[in-house]
C-alpha positions in Angstrom: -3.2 -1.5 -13.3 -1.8 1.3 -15.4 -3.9 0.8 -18.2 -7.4 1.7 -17.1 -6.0 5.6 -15.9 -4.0 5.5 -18.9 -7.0 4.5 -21.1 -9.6 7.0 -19.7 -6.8 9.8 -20.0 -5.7 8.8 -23.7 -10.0 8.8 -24.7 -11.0 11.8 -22.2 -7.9 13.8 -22.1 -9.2 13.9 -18.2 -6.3 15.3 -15.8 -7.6 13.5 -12.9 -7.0 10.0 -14.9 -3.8 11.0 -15.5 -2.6 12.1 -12.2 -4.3 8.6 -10.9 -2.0 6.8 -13.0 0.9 9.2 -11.8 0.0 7.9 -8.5 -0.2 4.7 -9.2 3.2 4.9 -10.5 4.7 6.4 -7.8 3.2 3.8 -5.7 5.0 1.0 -7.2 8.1 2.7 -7.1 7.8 3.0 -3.8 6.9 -0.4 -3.3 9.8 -1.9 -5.2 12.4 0.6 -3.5 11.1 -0.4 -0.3 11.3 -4.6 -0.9 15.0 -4.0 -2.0 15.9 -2.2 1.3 14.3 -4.9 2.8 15.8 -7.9 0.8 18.1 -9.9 3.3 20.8 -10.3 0.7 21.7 -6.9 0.4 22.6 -6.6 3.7 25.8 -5.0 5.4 27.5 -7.8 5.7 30.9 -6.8 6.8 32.3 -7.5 10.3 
C-alpha cells in the first residue's frame, strides 16, 4: 500500500503524498504492536 504515496511523492515531490505514506506507516506499526499485545502466547504466565 506504500507504493502508490511513495510513487506520487518520488514523481511530484508532493508533501501531502508523503505524509500519506508516513501515515500509512504509522498505521501498520500500530497495527502490528497492537496484535503482539494481543497474541495469547505472550501472555504472563506465571503463578
Amino acid at each position: 500500500m506504500i507504493d502508490v504515496p511513495w510513487k506520487i511523492f518520488s514523481q511530484t515531490g508532493n508533501i501531502e503524498a508523503y505524509l500519506w505514506m508516513k501515515q500509512i506507516e504509522l498505521e501498520e506499526t500500530s497495527e502490528v504492536e497492537q496484535q503482539s499485545i494481543d497474541d495469547p502466547l505472550l501472555e504472563d504466565t506465571h503463578f
